[in-house]
Residue, then its C-alpha position, 0 to 999 in steps of 0.5 A: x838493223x836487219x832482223x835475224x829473218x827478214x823478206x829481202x825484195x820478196x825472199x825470206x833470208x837471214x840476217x847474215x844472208x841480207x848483209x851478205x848480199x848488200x857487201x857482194x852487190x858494192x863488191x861488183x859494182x865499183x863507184x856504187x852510191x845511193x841517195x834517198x828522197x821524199x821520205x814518209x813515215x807511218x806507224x802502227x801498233x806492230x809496225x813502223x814503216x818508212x817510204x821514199x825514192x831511193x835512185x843509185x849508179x855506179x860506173x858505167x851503169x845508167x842510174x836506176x830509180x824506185x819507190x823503196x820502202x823498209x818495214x820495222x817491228x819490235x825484234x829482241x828489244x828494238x825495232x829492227x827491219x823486217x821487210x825491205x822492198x820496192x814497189x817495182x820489184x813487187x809488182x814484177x813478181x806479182x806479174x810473173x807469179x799470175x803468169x806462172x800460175x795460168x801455166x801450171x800443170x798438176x804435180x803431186x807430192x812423193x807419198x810412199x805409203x798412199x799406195x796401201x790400199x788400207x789407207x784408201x788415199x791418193x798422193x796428194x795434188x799440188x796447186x799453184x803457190x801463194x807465193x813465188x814457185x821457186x825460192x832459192x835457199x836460206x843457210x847451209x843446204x842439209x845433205x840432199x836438199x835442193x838449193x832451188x826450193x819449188x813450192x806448191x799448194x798443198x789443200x787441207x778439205x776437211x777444216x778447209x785452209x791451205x798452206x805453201x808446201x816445198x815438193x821436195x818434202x815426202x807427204x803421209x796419207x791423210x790422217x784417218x779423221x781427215x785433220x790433216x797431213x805430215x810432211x818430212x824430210x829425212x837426209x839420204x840414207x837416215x833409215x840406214x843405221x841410225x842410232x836407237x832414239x835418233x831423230x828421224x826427220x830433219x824436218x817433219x810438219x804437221x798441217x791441219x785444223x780442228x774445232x777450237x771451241x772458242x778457246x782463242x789465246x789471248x795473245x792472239x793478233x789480227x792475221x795479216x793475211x786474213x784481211x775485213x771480216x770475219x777476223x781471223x787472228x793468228x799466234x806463232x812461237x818458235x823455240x828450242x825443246x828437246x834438241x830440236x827447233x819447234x815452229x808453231x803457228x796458228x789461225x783462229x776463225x770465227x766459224x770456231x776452227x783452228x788451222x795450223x802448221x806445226x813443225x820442228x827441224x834440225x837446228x844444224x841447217x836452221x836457216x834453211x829450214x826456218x826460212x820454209x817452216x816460215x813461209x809455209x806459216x805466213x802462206x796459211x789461208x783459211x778457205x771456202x769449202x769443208x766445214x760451212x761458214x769458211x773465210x774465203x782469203x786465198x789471195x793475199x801475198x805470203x809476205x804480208x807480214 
C-alpha cells in the first residue's frame, strides 16, 4: 500500500525502508496490537485522506493514543500511501524545529573555488532549514556520505526563492549572471584516476530561477507549499537518461520567474539520493526580495505534499 517514497512520521523514506521499520518495531515489542477508532475520510482531486485515533500496547508497556492519519495519491496505478503521521508526532517536530531555529549559529557551505578572486564570490551562508535540521538517511550510504544527513538553507537573491540543501554537499560560486548555484557531491578520491567520460558527481544539482515569459506547462499544479494568492504552480519529473536519474522540478510564479532544482545522481544509492533530491524539491519556496513583485511563502513545512 506504501508508495516507492512516502514521509514516514515527518521522514522521507522508501517503501522498503517504511516496511522495515513497521516489522523491526513488532520484533521489539512482543504481544504488540492496535486498533483504529473514529475514522474519517476526505477526498480531493490529488488526494485521499483518512483520520482516525489510533491507540496501541504491547507487554508491559502502558497504552499509547494519537490522531493518526495516512495520505493517498495515485501512484503507478493505484492509490497508494504517501504520507503517514500523527498530529502529536507533527506538533513535537514543529516544537523542536522553532526551537532549533531561535539557536542556530551561521554556518557555510564547502566552496572551493569561491577563493579565487576572479570570481568575486564568498561561500555561501546557510540558514535555518524548512524542515528538520538532521535527517537520518534513506538506502544504502555511497562511500563518504554521512549517515546523519544536516541541512541548511541555502537562499538564491537574484530571482529570490530558497531551497533545503545538505551541508555535506561542496557549493560553486554564484554562476556569473546570478541564476543560481551547483551543489555536488563526488565519492572520496573520484578525481584520482577516474576513467575518461566517467561521471564525475554522484549527485550534482543546480538551483535557481529565470524569466519564464509566461510559458507555464500545462501540466502544471497548484504548489502545495505555495498556499492563497498569487498562485504558484509547480511540475516534477524524474526519470533515467543517460545512466544516470534525473530529478527536475519546477515553481512558476505569477511575477513570471521560474525557480527550480534540477538534479541528477547515481542510481547505485538511489534511495539515498532520491530522498535529498526530494526533499530539496518539496523545500523551494518562492521569497520576498530580488526581483520586485515576489511571493512571500517561506514557512509552510517541506512535507506538505
Amino acid at each position: 500500500m506504501y508508495a516507492k517514497n512516502l514521509t514516514l512520521y515527518e521522514r522521507i523514506v522508501t517503501r522498503g525502508a517504511a516496511v522495515k521499520a513497521k516489522l523491526d518495531y513488532v520484533a521489539k515489542h512482543p504481544g504488540f496490537s492496535q486498533k483504529l477508532e473514529s475514522p474519517s475520510w476526505s477526498e480531493s482531486a490529488e488526494h485521499r485522506i483518512a483520520r482516525f485515533r489510533k491507540t496501541w500496547q504491547s507487554q508491559g508497556a502502558a497504552p499509547g493514543s494519537v490522531d493518526a492519519y495516512l495520505v493517498f495519491k495515485q501512484d503507478d496505478g493505484a492509490w497508494r500511501i504517501i504520507d503517514e503521521g500523527d498530529v502529536q508526532t507533527a506538533r513535537k517536530m514543529s516544537a523542536k524545529i522553532d526551537t532549533f531555529r531561535k539557536n542556530w549559529k551561521e554556518r557555510v557551505w564547502d566552496c572551493p573555488l569561491c577563493s579565487d578572486p576572479e570570481l568575486g564570490d564568498d561561500p555561501p551562508s546557510a540558514g535555518p532549514p524548512l524542515g528538520p535540521d538532521r535527517v537520518k538517511a534513506s538506502g544504502a550510504l555511497p562511500p563518504g556520505a554521512p549517515e546523519s544527513i544536516e541541512y541548511g538553507r541555502a537562499y538564491f537573491p537574484r530571482f529570490a526563492s530558497a531551497v533545503d540543501v545538505p551541508l555535506f554537499l561542496t557549493a560553486t560560486p554564484q554562476s556569473t549572471n546570478g541564476d543560481g548555484r551547483w551543489f555536488y557531491y563526488d565519492a572520496p578520491g573520484a578525481d584520482a584516476g577516474a576513467a575518461a567520460g566517467e561521471t564525475k558527481h554522484l549527485l550534482e544539482c543546480a538551483i535557481g530561477g529565470h524569466f519564464s515569459h509566461g510559458s507555464v506547462p500545462a501540466n502544471a499544479k497548484p504548489d502545495p507549499g505555495h498556499v492563497g494568492d498569487p498562485k504558484v504552480t509547480t511540475t516534477t519529473r524524474l526519470e533515467k537518461r543517460d545512466g544516470v536519474l534525473s530529478y527536475e522540478r519546477y515553481i512558476y510564479a505569477a511575477d513570471g520567474v521560474m525557480n527550480f532544482v534540477l538534479c541528477t545522481f547515481d542510481p547505485t544509492y538511489e534511495g539515498y539520493f532520491y530522498a535529498i533530491v526530494q526533499r530539496m524539491g518539496r523545500s523551494m519556496r518562492a521569497i520576498s526580495g530580488g526581483q520586485a513583485g515576489r511571493v512571500v511563502r517561506v514557512s509552510q513545512p517541506y512535507t506538505a505534499e
